[in-house]
C-alpha positions as CSV (number, residue, x, y, z in Angstrom):
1,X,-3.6,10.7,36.3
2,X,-3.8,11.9,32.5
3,X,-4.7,9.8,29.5
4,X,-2.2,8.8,27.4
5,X,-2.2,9.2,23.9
6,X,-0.5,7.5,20.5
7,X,0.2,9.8,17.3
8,X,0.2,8.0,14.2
9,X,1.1,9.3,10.5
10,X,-0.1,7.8,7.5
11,X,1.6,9.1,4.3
12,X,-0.5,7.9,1.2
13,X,-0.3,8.2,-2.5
14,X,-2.6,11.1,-2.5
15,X,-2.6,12.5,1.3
16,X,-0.5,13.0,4.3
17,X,-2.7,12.4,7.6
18,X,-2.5,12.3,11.2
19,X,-4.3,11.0,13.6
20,X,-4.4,10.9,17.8
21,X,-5.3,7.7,19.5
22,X,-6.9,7.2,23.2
23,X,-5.5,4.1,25.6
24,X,-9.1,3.1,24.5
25,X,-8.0,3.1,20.8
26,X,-10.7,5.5,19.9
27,X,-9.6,7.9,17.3
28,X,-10.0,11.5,18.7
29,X,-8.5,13.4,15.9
30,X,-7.7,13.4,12.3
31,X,-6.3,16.1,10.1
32,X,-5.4,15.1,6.3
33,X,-4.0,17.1,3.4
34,X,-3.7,16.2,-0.3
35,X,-0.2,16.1,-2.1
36,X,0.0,17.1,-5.8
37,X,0.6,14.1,-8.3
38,X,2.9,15.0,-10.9
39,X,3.3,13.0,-14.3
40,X,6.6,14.3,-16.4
41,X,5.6,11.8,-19.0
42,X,3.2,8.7,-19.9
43,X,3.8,6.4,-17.6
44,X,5.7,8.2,-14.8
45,X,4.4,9.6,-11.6
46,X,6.2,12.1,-9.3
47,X,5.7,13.4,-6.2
48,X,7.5,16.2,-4.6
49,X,9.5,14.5,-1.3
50,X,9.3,18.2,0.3
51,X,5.4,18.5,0.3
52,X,5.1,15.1,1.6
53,X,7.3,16.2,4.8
54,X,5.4,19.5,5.1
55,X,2.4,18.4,4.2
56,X,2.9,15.2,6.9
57,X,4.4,18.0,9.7
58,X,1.6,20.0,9.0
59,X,-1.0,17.9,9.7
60,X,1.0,16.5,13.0
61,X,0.8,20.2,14.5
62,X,-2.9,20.8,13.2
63,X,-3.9,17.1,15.0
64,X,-2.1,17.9,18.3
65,X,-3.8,21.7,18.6
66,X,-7.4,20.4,17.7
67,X,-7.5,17.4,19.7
68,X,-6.5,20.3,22.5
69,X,-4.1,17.9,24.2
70,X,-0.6,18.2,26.0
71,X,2.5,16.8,24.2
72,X,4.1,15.1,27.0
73,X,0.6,13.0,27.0
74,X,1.8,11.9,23.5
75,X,3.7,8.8,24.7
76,X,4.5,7.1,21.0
77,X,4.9,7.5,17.1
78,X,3.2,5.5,14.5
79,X,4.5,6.0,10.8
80,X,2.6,4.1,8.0
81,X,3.5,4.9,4.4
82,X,2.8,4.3,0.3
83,X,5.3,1.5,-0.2
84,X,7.9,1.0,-3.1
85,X,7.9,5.1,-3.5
86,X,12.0,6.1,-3.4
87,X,13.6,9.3,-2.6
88,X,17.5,9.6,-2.5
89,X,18.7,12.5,-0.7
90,X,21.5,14.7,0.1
91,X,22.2,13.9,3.6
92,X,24.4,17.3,3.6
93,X,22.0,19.7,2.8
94,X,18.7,17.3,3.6
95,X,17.4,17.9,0.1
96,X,16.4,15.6,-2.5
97,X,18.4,14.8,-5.8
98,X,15.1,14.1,-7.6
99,X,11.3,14.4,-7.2
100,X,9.8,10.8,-4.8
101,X,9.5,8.4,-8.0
102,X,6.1,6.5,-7.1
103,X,5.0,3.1,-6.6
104,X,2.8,3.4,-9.8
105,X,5.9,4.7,-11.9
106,X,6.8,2.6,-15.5
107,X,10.0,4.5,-16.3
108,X,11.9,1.5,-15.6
109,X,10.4,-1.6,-17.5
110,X,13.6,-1.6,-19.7
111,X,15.8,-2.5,-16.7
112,X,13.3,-5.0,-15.5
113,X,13.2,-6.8,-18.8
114,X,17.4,-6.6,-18.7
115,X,17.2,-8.2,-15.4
116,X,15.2,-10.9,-17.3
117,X,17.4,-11.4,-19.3
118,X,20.3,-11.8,-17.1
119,X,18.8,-14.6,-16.0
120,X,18.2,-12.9,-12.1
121,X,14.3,-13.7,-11.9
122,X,14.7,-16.9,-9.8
123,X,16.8,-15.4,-7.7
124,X,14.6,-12.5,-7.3
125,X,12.1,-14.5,-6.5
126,X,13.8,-16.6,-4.5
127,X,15.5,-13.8,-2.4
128,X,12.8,-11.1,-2.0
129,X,9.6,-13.0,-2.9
130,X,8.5,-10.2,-5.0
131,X,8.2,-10.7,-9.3
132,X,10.6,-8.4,-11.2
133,X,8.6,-5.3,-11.9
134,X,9.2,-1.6,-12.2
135,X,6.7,-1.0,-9.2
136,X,9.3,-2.3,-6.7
137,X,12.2,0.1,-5.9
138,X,14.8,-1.6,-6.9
139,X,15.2,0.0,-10.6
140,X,13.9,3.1,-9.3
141,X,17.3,3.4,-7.0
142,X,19.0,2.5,-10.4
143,X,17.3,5.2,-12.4
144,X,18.0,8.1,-10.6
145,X,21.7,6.9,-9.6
146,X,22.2,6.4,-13.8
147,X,20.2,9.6,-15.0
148,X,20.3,12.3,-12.5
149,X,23.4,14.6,-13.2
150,X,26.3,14.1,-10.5
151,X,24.4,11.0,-8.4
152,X,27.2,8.4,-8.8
153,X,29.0,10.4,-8.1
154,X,27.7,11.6,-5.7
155,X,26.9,8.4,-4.5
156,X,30.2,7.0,-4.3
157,X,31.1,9.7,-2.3
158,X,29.1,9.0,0.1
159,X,27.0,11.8,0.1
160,X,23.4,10.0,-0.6
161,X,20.9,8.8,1.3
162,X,18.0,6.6,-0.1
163,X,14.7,5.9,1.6
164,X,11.2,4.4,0.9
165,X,8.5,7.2,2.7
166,X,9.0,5.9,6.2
167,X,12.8,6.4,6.0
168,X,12.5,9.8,4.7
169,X,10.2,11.1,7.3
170,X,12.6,9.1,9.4
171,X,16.0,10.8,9.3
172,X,13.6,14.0,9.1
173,X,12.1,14.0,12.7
174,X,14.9,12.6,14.1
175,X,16.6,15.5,13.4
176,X,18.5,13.7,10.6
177,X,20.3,11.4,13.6
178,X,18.3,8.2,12.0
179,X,18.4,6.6,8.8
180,X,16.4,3.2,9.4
181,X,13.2,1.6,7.6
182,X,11.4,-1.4,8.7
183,X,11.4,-4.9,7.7
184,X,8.0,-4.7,5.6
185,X,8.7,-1.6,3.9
186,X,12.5,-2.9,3.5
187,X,10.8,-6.4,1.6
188,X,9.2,-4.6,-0.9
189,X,12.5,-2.7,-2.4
190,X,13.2,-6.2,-4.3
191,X,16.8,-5.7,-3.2
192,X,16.3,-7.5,0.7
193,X,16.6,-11.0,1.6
194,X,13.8,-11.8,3.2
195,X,15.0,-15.3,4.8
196,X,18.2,-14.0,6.2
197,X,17.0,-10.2,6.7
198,X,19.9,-8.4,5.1
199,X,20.4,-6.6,1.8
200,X,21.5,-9.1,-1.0
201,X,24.7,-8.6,-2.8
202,X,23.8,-10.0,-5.9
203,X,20.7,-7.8,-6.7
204,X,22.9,-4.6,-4.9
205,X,25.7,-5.5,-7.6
206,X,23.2,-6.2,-11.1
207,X,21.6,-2.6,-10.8
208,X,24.7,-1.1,-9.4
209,X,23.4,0.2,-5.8
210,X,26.1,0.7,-3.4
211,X,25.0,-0.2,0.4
212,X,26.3,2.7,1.7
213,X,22.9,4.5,0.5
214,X,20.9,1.9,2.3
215,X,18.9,2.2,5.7
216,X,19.3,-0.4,8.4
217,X,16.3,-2.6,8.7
218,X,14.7,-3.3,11.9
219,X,11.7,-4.5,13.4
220,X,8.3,-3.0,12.8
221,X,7.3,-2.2,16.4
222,X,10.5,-1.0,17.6
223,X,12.1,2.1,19.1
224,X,13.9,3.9,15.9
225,X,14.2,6.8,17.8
226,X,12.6,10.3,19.0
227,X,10.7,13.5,17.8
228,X,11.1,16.3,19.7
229,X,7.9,18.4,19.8
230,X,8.4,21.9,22.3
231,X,11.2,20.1,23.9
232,X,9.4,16.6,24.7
233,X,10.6,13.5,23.1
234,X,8.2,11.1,21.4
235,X,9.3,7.3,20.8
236,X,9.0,6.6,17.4
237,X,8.4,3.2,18.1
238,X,6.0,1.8,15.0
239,X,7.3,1.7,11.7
240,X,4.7,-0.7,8.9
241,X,4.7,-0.7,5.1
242,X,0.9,0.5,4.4
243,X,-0.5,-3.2,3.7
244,X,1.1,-4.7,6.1
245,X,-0.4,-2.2,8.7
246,X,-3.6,-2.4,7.5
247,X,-3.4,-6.5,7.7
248,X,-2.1,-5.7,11.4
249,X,-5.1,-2.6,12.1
250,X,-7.6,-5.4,11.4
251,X,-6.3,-7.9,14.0
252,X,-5.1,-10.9,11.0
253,X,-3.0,-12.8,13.6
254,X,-4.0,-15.7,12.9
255,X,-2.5,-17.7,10.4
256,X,-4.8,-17.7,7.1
257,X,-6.6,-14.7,8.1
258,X,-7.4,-11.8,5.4
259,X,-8.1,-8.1,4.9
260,X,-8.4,-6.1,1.3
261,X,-7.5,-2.6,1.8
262,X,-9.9,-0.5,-1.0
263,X,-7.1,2.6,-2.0
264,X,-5.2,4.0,-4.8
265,X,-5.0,0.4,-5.4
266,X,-5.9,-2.4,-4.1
267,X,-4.1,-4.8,-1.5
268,X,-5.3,-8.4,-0.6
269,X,-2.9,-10.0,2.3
270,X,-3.2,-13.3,4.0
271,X,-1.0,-13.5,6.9
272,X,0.9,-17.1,7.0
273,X,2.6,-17.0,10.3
274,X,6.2,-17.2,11.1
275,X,7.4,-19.9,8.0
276,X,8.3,-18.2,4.4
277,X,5.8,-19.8,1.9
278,X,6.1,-18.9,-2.0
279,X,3.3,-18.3,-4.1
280,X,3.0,-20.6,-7.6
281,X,-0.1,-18.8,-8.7
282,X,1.6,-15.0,-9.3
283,X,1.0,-14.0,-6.0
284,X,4.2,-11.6,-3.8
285,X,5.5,-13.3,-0.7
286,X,6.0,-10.5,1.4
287,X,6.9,-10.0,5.4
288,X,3.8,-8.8,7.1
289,X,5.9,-6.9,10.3
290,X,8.5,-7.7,12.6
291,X,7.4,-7.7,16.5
292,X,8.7,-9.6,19.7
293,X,11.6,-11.0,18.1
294,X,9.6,-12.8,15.1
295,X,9.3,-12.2,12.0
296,X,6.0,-12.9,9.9
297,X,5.1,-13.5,6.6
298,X,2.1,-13.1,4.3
299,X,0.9,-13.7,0.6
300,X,0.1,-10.5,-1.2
301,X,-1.7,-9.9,-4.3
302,X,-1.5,-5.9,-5.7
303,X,-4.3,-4.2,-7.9
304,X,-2.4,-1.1,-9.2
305,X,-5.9,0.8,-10.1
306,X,-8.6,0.8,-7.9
307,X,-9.6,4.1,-6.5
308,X,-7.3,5.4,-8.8
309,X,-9.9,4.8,-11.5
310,X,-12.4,6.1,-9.5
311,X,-10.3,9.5,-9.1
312,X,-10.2,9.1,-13.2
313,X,-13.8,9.3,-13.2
314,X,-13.6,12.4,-11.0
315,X,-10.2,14.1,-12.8
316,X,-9.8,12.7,-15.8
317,X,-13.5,12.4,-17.5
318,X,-15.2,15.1,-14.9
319,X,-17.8,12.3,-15.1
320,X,-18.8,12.4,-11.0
321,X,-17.9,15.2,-9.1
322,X,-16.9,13.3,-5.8
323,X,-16.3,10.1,-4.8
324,X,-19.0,9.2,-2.6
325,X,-21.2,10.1,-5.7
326,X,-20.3,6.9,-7.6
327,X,-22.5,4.8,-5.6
328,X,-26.1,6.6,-6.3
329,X,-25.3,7.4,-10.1
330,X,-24.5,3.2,-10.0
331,X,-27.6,2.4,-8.6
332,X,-29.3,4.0,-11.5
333,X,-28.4,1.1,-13.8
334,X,-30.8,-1.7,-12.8
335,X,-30.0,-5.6,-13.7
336,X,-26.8,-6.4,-15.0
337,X,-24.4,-3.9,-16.7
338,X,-23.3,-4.9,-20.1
339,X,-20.2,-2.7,-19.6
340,X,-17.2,-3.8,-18.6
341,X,-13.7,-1.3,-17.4
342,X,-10.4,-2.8,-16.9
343,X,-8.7,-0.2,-15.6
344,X,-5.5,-1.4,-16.4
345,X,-3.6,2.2,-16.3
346,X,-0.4,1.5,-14.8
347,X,-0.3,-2.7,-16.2
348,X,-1.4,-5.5,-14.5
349,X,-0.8,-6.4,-10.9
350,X,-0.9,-9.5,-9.3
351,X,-1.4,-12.5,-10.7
352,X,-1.1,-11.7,-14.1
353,X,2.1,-9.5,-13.8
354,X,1.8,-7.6,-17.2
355,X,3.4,-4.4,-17.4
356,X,2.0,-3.7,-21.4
357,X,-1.3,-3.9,-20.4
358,X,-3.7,-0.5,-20.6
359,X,-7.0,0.1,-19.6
360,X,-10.2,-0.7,-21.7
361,X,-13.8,-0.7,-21.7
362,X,-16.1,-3.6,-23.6
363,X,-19.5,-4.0,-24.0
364,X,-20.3,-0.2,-25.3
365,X,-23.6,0.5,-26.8
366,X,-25.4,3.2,-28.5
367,X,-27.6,3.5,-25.4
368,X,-24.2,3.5,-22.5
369,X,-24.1,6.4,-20.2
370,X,-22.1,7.7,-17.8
371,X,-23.7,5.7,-14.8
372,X,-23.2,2.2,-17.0
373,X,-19.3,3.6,-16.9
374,X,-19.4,4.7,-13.4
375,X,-20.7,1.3,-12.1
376,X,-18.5,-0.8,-14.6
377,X,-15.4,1.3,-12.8
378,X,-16.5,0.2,-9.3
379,X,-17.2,-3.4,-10.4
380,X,-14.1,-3.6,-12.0
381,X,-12.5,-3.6,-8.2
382,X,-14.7,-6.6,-6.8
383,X,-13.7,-8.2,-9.9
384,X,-9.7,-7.6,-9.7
385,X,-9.8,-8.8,-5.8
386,X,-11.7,-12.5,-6.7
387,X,-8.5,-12.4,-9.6
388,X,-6.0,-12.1,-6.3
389,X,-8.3,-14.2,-4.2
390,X,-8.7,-17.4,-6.6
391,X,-4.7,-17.6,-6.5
392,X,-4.6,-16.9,-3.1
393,X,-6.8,-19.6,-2.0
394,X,-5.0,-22.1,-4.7
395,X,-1.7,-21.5,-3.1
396,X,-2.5,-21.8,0.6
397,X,-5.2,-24.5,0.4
398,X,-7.6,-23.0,2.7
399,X,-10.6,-21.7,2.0
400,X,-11.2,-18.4,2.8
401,X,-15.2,-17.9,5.6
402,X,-14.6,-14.4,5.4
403,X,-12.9,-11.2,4.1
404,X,-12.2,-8.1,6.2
405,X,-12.4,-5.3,4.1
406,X,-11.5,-0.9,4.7
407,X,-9.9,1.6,2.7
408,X,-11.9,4.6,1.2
409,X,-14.0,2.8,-1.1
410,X,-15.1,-0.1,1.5
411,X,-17.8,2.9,2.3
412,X,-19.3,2.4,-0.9
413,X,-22.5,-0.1,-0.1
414,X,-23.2,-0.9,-3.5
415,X,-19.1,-2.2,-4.5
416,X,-19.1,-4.3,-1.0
417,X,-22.3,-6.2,-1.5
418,X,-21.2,-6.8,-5.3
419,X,-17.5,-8.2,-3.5
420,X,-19.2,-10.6,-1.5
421,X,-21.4,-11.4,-4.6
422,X,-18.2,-12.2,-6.7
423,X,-16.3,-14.0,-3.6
424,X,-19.2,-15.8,-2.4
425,X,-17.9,-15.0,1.3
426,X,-19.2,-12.4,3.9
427,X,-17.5,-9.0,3.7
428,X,-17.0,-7.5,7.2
429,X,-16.5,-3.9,7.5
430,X,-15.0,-2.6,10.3
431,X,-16.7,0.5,12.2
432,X,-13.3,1.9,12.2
433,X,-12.1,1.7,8.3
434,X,-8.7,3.7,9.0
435,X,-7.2,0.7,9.9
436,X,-4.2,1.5,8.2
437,X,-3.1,4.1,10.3
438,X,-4.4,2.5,13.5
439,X,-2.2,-0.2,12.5
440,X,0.7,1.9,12.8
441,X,-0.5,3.3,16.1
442,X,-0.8,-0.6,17.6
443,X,2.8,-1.2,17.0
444,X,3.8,1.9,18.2
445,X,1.6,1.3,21.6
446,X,2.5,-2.4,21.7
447,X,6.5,-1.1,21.8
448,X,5.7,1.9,24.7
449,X,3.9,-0.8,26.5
450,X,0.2,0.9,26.0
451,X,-1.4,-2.1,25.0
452,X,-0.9,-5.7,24.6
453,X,-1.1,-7.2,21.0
454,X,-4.5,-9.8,22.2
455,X,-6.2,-6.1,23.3
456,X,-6.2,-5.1,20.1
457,X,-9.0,-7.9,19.3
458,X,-11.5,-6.4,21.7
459,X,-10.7,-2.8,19.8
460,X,-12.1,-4.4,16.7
461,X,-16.3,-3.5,16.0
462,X,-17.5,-5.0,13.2
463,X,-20.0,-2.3,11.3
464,X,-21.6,-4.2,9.0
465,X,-21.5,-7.8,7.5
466,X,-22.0,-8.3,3.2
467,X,-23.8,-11.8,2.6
468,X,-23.8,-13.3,-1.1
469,X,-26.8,-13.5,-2.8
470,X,-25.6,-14.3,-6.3
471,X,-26.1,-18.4,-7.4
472,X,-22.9,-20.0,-8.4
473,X,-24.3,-20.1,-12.6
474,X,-24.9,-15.8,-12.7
475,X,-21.3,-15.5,-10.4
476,X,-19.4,-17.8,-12.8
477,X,-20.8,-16.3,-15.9
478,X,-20.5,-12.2,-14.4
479,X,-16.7,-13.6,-14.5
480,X,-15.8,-15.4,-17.2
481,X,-17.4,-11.8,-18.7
482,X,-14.2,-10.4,-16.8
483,X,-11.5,-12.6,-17.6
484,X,-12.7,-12.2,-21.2
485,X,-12.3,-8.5,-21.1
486,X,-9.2,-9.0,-19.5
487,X,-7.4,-11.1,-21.8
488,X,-8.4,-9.0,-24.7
489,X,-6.5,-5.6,-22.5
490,X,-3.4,-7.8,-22.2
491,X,0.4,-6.9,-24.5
492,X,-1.2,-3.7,-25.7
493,X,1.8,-2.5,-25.9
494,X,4.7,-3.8,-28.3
């Protein structure tokens, strides 16, 4: 009898990959292609919703011929995918109105702040769980509907479809027959009730989005529908939000369990079961994925920058010449660094919520280098995840034994020991860090009926385990160095 075999996608802020899965949930191929980042203007990033599709076809195809395998042994789809990120589309001619406006994108603070001032924050919050902010896509939809010539139009007209990533490669290997998302990447739109799991009328009517652009929602392992490869149908039957795949790839069933994915920013989620609770410390309430006729929940705290300043110190000051370089030229500063980097490019995440915020560096002297800046930049993303971790543990009460850790820069030895430093918990690294794209490829093979959820656990190798070392006096005073540094990169803005 021949294996059978999962295909999972993962569409990311910088790169479209694919990957192929064994019944044993080994990984036995990987392709992955960068996609160009385009900024029209300070503060807006663009990507091109074409190149994402061919880039994501591409390395479908490339996947399927190296790993030397026969379709109709491909018996499910996986899609994971940068959240928030909208595309509205022509579902005529299939082409998009406007270039994919990005998760990171502040064109839209001046709606948010209108919002405000309607008075719709509570609401919001109390509808969604998410904080009014221009990184949800909400006021994106509202952007290009009020400043692209012809989209109301257009809109009213029926003409326009609108999707988060997942949707748009969606409708696209369906053959444009579906136009669906999933409930986690549908609860981070800030226009979906995430109580009653339907659309909300008042947010749909303050930013002026009619419903008729909107997907249907439904569960994250599920069958949406079928790619046909050379004649052979593939279920897509996995649909998760990036975070919420990652939380899934790492096995958090449990209520209270944790994982912080290390990417172009930086995701801390706790799963809290099946019952809604709201954060008072400026954390997201969120749904973690929809599976077996439940619905469950988590707490979510968002670093915009994290290996997006790393990239900075690649791109923008030519400073390293790769990522995995950070780590040695880090090593070269020995004791404590007197530098501190907010990299506060894009504003303030959770739990501080400031969209005026910019980046900053303290603590410069006449004899800082480059590796006091380079190490400053990867401290700066232990210190951002005990920011989301202290409110995470203040709202749910519970502390936390352990934090599962993967993402790109969970690699780097130096960053993870200095986490578990900061948290005074064990980091555990997974052998297998892509466990954002494996999560994908568990609720597609949980809905084809390749594996049962509790296998999933016995999948799970830890690599390697992070233990503190720090005492409680130098990890409270490394911090309140931090926070310092912080405060003083808040409002820069007017």
């Amino acid at each position: 009898m021949s294996k059978k075999y999962i295909l999972a996608l993962d569409q990311g802020t910088t790169s479209s990959r694919a990957i192929i899965v064994d019944e044993k949930g080994t990984i036995v191929g990987m392709e992955q292609q960068e996609i160009q980042q385009i900024f029209p203007k300070s503060g807006w990033v663009e990507h091109d919703a074409l190149e994402i599709l061919e880039t994501q076809l591409s390395t479908l195809k490339k996947v399927i011929q190296k790993a030397t395998i026969s379709n109709v042994d491909i018996v499910g789809l996986g899609i994971t995918n940068q959240r928030e990120t909208t595309v509205i589309w022509n579902k005529n001619t299939g082409k998009p109105i406007y270039n994919a406006i990005v998760w990171q994108d502040k064109r839209t603070v001046a709606v948010c702040e209108t919002l405000k001032k309607e008075g719709l924050e509570k609401h919001i919050k109390q509808t969604t769980g998410l904080v009014v902010d221009a990184y949800f896509s909400g006021t994106k939809i509202h952007w290009i509907l009020e400043n692209v010539p012809k989209a109301r139009k257009e809109a009213d007209k029926g003409n326009l479809l609108f999707g988060t990533i997942d949707s748009w490669l969606l409708w696209n290997l369906t053959d444009k027959k579906v136009h669906a998302t999933d409930y986690s990447n549908a609860s981070r739109t800030m226009l979906f009730d995430i109580k009653n799991l339907c659309w909300d009328d008042t947010i749909l009517a303050a930013l002026n989005i009619p419903k008729s652009i909107l997907p249907e929602v439904k569960p994250s392992s599920f069958h949406f529908g079928d790619y046909v490869l050379d004649g052979h149908q593939i279920p897509i039957a996995g649909i998760a939000g990036d975070q919420q795949a990652a939380l899934f790839g790492q096995a958090c069933f449990k209520k209270g369990e944790a994982k912080n994915t290390y990417g172009t920013g930086c995701f801390l989620l706790m799963n809290t079961g099946t019952e809604l609770q709201f954060s008072k410390n400026g954390l997201l309430t969120t749904i973690a994925w929809g599976i077996d006729n439940k619905v469950y929940y988590a707490l979510e705290g968002s670093v915009f920058v994290a290996g997006a300043a790393i990239q900075w110190l690649r791109d923008g000051l030519q400073i390293i010449k790769s990522a995995e370089e950070s780590e040695a030229f880090a090593k070269e500063v020995k004791g404590e660094n007197p530098v501190i980097v907010v990299p506060a490019f894009a504003g303030l995440g959770a739990p501080y919520w400031d969209m005026y915020a910019r980046g900053a560096i303290f603590g410069l002297t006449r004899d800082t280098g480059k590796n006091h800046l380079i190490k400053a930049t990867l401290q700066s993303l232990a210190y951002q995840t005990k920011d989301l971790l202290v409110a995470m543990q203040n709202d749910a009460e519970t502390p936390l034994t352990s934090l599962k850790v993967d993402g790109g820069a969970s690699a780097n030895n130096l960053l993870m020991q200095f986490q578990a430093d900061m948290l005074d918990v064990v980091v555990e690294r997974p052998k297998i860090t892509e466990t954002t794209i494996m999560g994908a490829a568990y609720l597609a093979g949980i809905c084809v009926g390749l594996w049962k959820q509790e296998e999933i656990l016995s999948h799970r190798k830890i690599e390697q385990e992070f233990t503190p070392k720090y005492t409680s006096e130098k990890r409270e005073r490394l911090y309140k160095k931090w926070l310092k540094a912080l405060e003083r990169s808040k409002d820069w803005i007017d």
